[in-house]
C-alpha positions in Angstrom: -43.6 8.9 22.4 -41.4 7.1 25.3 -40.7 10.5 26.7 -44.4 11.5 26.7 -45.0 8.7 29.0 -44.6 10.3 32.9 -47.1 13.8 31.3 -49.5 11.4 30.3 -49.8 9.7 33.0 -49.3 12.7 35.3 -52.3 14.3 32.9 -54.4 11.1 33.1 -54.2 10.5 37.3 -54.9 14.3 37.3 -58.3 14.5 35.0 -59.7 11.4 36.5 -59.3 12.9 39.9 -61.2 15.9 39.2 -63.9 14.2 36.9 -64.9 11.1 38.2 -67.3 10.9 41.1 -66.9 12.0 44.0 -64.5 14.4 42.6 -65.6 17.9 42.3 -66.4 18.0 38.6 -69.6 17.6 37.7 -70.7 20.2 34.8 -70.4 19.0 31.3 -67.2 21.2 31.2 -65.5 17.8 32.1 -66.8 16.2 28.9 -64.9 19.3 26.8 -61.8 19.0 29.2 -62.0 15.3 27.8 -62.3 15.9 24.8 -59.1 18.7 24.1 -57.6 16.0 25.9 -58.1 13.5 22.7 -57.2 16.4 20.4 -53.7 16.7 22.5 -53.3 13.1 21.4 -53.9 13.0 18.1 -52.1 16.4 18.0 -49.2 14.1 19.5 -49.3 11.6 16.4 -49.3 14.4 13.5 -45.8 14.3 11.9 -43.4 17.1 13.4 -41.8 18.3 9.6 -45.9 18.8 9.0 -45.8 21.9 9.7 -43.8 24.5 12.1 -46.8 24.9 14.3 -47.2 21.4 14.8 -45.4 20.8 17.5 -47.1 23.6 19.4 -50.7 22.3 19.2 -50.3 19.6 21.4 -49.1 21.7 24.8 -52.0 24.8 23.7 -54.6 22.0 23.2 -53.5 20.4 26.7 -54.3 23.9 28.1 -57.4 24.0 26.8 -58.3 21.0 28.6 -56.6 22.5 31.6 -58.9 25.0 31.0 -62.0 23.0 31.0 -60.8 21.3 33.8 -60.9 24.2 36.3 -63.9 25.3 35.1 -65.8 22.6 35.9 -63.9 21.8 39.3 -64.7 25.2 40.5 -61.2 26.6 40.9 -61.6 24.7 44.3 -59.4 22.0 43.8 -55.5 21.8 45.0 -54.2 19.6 42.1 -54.8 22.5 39.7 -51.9 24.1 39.8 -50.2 21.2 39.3 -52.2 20.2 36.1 -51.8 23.8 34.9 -47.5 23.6 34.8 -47.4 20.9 32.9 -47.8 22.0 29.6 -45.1 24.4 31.1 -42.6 21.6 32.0 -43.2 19.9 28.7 -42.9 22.6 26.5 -39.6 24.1 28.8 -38.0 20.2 27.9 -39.1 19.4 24.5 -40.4 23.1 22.5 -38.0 26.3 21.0 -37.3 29.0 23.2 -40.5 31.1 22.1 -42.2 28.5 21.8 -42.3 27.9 25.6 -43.1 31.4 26.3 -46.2 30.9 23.9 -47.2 28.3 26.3 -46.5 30.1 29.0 -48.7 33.0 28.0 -51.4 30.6 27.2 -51.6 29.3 30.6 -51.4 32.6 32.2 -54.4 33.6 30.1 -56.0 30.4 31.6 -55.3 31.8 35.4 -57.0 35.0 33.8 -60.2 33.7 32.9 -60.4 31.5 35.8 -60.3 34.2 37.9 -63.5 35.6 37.0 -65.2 32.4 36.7 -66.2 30.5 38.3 -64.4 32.9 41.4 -64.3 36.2 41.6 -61.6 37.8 42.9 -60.1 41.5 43.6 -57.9 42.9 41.3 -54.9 42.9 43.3 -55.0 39.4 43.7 -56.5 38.5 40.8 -52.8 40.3 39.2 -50.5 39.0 41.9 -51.9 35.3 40.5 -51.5 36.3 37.2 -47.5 38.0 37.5 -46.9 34.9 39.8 -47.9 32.4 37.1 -46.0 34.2 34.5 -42.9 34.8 36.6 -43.0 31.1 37.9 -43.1 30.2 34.1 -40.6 32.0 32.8 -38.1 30.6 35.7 -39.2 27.3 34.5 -39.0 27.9 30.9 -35.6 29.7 31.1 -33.8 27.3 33.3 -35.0 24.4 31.4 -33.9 26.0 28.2 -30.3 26.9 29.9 -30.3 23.4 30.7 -30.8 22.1 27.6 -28.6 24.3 26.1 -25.9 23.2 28.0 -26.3 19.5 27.7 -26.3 20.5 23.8 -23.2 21.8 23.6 -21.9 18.5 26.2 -23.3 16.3 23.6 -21.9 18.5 20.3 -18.3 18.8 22.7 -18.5 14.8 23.4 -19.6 14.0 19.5 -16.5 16.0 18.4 -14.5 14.2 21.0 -15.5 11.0 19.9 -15.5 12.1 16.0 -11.9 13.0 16.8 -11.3 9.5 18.9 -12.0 7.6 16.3 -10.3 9.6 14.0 -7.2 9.0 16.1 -8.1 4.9 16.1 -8.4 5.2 12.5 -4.6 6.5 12.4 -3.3 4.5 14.1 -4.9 1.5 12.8 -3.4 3.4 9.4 -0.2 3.5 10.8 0.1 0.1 12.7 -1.5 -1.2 9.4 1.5 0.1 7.1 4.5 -0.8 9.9 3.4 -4.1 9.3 3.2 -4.4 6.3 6.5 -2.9 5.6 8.4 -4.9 8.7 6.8 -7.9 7.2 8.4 -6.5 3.1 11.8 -6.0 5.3 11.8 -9.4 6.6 10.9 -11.2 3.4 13.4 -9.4 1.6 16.2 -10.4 3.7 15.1 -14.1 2.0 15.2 -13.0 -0.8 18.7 -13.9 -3.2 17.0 -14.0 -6.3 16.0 -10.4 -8.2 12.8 -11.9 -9.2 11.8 -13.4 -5.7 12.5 -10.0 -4.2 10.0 -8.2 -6.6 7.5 -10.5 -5.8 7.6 -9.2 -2.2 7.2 -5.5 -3.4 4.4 -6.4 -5.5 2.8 -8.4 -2.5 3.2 -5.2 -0.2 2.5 -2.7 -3.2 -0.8 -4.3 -3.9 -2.0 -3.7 0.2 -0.6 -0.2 0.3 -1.9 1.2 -3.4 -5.0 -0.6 -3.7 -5.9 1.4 -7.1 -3.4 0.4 -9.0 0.2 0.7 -10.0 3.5 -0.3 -11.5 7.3 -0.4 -10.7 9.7 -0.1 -13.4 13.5 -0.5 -13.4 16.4 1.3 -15.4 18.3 -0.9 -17.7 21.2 0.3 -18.5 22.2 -1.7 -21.7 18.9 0.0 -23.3 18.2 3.1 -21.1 15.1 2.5 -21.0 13.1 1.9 -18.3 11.5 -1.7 -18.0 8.0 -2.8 -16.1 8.9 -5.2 -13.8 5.8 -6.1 -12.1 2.3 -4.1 -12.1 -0.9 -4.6 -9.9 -3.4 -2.7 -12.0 -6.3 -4.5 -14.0 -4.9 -3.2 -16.8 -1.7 -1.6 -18.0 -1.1 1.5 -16.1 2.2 2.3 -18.1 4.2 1.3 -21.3 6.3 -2.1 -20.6 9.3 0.3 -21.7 9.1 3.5 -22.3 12.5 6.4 -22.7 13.1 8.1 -19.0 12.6 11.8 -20.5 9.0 10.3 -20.7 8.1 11.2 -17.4 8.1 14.2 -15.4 9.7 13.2 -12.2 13.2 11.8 -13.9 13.1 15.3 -15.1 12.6 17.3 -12.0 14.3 14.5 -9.8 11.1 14.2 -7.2 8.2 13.0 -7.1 5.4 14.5 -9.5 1.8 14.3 -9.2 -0.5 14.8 -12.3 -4.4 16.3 -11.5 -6.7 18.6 -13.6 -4.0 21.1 -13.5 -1.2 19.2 -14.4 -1.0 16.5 -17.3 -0.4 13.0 -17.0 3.3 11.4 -18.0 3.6 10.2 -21.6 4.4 7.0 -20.6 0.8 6.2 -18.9 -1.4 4.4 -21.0 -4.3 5.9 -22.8 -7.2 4.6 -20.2 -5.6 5.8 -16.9 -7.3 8.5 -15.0 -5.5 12.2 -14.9 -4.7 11.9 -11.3 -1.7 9.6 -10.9 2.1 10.2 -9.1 5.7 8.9 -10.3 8.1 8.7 -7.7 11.5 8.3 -8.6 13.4 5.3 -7.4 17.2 7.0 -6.6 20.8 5.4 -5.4 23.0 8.2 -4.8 20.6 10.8 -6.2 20.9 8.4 -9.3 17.5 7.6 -11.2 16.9 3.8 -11.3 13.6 3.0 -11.3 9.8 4.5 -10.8 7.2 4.3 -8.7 3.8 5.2 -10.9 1.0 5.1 -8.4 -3.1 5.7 -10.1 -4.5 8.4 -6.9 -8.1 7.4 -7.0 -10.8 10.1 -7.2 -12.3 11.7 -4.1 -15.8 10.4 -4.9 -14.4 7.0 -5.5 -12.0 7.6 -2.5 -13.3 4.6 -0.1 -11.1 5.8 2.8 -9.3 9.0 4.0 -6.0 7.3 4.0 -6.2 7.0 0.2 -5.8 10.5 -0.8 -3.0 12.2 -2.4 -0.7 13.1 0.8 -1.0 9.9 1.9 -0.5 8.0 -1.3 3.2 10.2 -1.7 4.1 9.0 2.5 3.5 5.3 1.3 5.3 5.6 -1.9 8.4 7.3 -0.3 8.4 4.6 2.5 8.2 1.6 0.2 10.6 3.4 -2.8 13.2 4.1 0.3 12.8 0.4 1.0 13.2 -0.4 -2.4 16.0 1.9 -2.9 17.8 0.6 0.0 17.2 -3.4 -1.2 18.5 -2.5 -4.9 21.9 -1.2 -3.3 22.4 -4.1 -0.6 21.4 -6.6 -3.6 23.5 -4.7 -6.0 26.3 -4.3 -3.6 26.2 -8.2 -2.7 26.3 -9.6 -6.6 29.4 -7.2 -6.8 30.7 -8.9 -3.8 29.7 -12.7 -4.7 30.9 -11.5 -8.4 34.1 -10.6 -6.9 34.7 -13.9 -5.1 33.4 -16.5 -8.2 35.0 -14.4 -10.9 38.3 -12.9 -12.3 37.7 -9.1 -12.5 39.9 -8.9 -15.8 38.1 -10.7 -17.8 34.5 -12.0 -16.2 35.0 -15.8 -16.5 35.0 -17.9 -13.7 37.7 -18.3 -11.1 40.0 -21.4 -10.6 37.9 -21.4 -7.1 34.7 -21.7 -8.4 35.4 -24.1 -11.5 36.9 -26.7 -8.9 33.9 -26.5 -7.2 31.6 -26.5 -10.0 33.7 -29.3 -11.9 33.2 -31.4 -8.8 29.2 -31.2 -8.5 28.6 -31.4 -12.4 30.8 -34.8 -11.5 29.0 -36.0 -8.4 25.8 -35.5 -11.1 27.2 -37.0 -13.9 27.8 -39.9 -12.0 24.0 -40.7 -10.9 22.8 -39.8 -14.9 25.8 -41.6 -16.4 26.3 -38.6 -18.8 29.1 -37.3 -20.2 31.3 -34.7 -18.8 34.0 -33.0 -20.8 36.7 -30.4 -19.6 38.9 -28.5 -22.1 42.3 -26.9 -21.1 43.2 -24.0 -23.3 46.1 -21.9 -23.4 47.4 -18.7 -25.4 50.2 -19.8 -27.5 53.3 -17.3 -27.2 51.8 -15.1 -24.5 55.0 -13.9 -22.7 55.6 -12.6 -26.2 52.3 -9.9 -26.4 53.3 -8.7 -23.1 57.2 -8.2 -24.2 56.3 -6.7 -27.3 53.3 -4.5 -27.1 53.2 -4.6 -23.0 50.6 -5.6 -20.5 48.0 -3.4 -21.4 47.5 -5.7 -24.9 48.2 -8.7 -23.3 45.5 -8.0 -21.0 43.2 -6.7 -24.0 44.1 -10.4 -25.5 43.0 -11.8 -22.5 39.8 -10.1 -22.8 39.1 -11.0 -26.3 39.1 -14.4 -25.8 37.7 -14.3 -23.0 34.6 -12.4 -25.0 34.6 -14.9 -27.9 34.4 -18.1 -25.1 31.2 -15.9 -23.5 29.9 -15.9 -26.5 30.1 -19.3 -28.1 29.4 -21.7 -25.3 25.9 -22.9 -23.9 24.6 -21.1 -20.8 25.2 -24.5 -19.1 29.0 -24.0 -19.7 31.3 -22.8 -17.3 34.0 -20.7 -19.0 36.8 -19.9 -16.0 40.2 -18.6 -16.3 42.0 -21.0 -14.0 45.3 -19.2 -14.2 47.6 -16.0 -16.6 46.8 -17.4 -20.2 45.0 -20.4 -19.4 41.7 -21.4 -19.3 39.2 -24.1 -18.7 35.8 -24.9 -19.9 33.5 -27.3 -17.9 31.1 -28.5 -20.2 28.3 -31.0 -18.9 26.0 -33.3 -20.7 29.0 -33.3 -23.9 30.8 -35.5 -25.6 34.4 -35.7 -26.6 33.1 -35.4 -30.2 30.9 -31.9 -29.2 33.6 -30.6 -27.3 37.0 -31.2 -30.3 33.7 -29.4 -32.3 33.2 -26.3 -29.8 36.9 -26.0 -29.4 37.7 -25.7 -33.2 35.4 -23.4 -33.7 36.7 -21.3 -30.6 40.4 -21.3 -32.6 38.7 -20.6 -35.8 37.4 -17.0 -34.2 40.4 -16.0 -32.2 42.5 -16.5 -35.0 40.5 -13.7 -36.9 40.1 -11.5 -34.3 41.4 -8.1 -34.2 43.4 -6.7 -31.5 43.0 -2.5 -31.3 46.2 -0.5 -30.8 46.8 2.9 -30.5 46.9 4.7 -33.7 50.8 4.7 -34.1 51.3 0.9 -33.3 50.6 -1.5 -35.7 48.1 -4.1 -35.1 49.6 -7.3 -33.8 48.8 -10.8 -35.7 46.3 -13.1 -33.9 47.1 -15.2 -31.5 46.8 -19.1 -31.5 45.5 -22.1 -29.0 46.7 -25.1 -27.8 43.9 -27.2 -26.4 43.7 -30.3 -24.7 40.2 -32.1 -24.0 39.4 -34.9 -21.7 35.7 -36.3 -20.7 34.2 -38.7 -18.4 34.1 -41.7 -18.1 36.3 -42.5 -20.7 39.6 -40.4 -19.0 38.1 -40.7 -15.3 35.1 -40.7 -12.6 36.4 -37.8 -10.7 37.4 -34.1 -11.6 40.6 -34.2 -10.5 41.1 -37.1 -13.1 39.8 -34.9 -16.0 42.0 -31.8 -15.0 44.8 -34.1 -14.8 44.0 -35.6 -18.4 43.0 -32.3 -19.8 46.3 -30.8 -18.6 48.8 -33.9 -19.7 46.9 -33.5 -23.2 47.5 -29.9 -23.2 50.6 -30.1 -22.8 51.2 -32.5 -25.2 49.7 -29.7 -27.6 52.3 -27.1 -27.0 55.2 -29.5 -27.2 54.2 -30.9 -30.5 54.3 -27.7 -32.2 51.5 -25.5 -30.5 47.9 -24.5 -32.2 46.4 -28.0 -32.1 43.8 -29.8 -30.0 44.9 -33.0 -28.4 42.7 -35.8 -26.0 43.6 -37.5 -23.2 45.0 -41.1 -23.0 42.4 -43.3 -21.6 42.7 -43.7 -17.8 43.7 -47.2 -16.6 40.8 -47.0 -13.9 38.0 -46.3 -16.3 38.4 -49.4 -18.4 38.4 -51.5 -15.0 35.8 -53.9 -15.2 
């Protein structure tokens, strides 16, 4: 009603003009002008989705009080004309095209009748007034309407402009949004030295990227099967290991998306919605891992930027980035495996047992528990490798090396500190535990088999000679237990070989 406000008041200023004293109104005509007046009004306050013709009351009642108006002023009064165009101007700004013109007809009529009453004039005039009115209407009406027109399609251009600004913002918000959060996943991941730290990081970038739901699962190749590793759904989205020929995209070696026209992956669980992705996880167009995304629904679609296209963009940025961390972490146990182990056989180097023998003794020392360090070495070694060559040698090597793996604590530290020897660090262990361990380590290599080629015989087991020393009792230090270990060792072979000997006590332990 804002808008009403200058016709109103234009409409007001001109009525009480003509109708109050000493105006020139003074037939009851004014009362009737008055009263269409009030019927423009509450014409004003019906509802506009009323009716069609609703809107069109108002400016024909107005002209019935225009009407009135000049009729009881005599047609003698200059502000006429004025009153008169404004049901024009309003219906030009406000009404429909023909609308207007209905208005404009009606006011014409208006000059009509007033032309005959209460003045009389001659025809020519009385139709040069009457195309004048209708001409000057039309001009009013048409250029109002190509005005409005044209600031409609301003305001439809400049919506669609701003539609598309924010659109833009949203992108890039979108985009800013996912650098960051994959920068930040970089970052962390350079921190990361541990396999289980670093999928913690995906998960804590997966869970802002994939907000329905998903999983990451990892090849192992012992099993061949592929193994959950971490998952961000509310419940199960996939088995916890499931066979690779399970899911579509190992088999077509890209990504695959599964809709109303395509079925799930057998390896999603029962209660996940038909529209999910797998992308596959690849190192040298290998298969290592995948990527199963749930796609939510476009009625439960809470943003544009969750939709198919972009779900498959996020998932090939974050399975490149986890593509890229599984070789550099793969590529860097090979190399720290490399520089801490012996490549034949998998134990320890003499490097890292030194090292390793010197911290369990610097811990040793503030528990006061016992430290013991076995020397073991392959009786008659020179004689595999002259007889059957290195290639058995190295496969006796391996052997023993396989039953030491496999019979010591995880705690232990199984090295090969030089050709046939060895040494095992074992902390928190007595002399007693450790004669026990290493019996049992001769018992097994003596009944192990060593495989030949067909047309060679099998070779007899070999034998060890072991010496053992352990702290504090044959020193403080781990140079003093290699030293004992090795003297006892030693002692071993030259009493006849295949026995297990201890140390002599150390002076400097019994000091004090």
């Amino acid at each position: 009603m804002a808008r009403l406000a200058p016709f109103a008041a234009v409409a007001i200023v001109a009525e009480l003009s003509l109708a109050l004293p000493p105006g020139p109104a003074s037939s009851p005509d004014t009362y009737v002008s008055v009263l269409f007046l009030a019927l423009t009004a509450a014409a004003l306050m019906l509802p506009k989705k009323a009716s069609r013709w609703v809107d069109l009351m108002a400016p024909l009642l107005y002209t019935g009080s225009c009407l009135a108006l000049i009729l009881a002023a005599g047609g003698s009064s200059s502000g006429v004309g004025l009153v008169v165009l404004l049901p024009i101007l309003w219906a030009a700004i406000y009404l429909d095209l023909w609308k207007a013109f209905v208005v404009v007809l009606a006011v014409v009529a208006i000059e009509f009748v007033t032309t005959y009453s209460p003045v009389d004039l001659s025809d020519s005039i009385r139709l040069r007034r009457e195309f004048a009115f209708l001409f000057i209407g039309a001009i009013i009406v048409l250029t109002v309407h190509e005005i409005r027109v044209s600031y409609s399609r301003i305001s439809a251009h400049r919506e669609v402009r701003e539609a598309q600004l924010t659109l833009t913002l949203s992108e890039v918000y979108e985009q800013n949004r996912v650098t960051l959060i994959l920068a930040n996943l970089v970052e962390m991941l350079n921190f990361c030295d541990v396999e289980d730290e670093a999928y913690e990081v995906f998960d804590f970038a997966a869970r802002q990227l994939f907000i329905q739901g998903g999983s990451i699962s990892i090849l192992n190749p012992t099993t061949n099967e592929l193994e959950v590793r971490f998952n961000w759904s509310q419940t199960p989205l996939t088995m916890d290991h499931f066979s690779p020929d399970l899911c579509h995209s190992v088999a077509l070696g890209q990504p695959y998306e599964s809709d109303t026209q395509n079925p799930p992956c057998s390896h999603f669980s029962g209660d996940v919605g038909v529209h999910a992705l797998c992308y596959p996880l690849l190192i040298q167009r290998e298969i290592v891992g995948i990527l199963s995304l749930s796609i939510p629904d476009d009625e439960n679609t809470t943003s544009r930027f969750e939709d198919s296209e972009h779900y498959q963009n996020y998932a090939r940025l974050i399975g490149n980035q986890f593509s890229i961390w599984l070789v550099n972490f793969t590529l860097r146990e090979k190399l720290r495996n490399l520089s801490i182990r012996d490549p034949l056989t998998n134990l320890y180097n003499r490097r890292f047992m030194t090292e390793t023998l010197h911290r369990e003794m610097t811990v040793a020392g503030r528990s006061h528990d016992q430290t013991s360090v076995i020397q073991i070495d392959i009786d008659d070694f020179k004689t595999f490798n002259d007889s059957y060559g290195h290639e058995v040698g190295d496969a006796v090597l391996c052997s023993v090396a396989e039953i030491m793996l496999g019979l010591f604590r995880e705690s232990d530290v199984p090295c090969r500190s030089g050709g046939e020897e060895f040494t095992i660090i074992l902390p928190r262990c007595t002399w007693d535990i450790a004669n026990l361990r290493a019996l049992e380590l001769q018992e097994r290599v003596a009944v192990m088999v060593i495989h030949m080629a067909s047309s060679q015989p099998a070779p007899r087991s070999p034998t060890l000679s072991i010496g053992i020393a352990t702290s504090p009792e044959h020193g403080h230090t781990g140079e003093d237990l290699l030293r004992g270990a090795d003297a006892a060792l030693y002692s071993a072979k030259s009493a006849g070989r295949n026995r297990i000997v201890r140390a002599t006590l150390n002076p400097a332990s019994t000091v004090g």
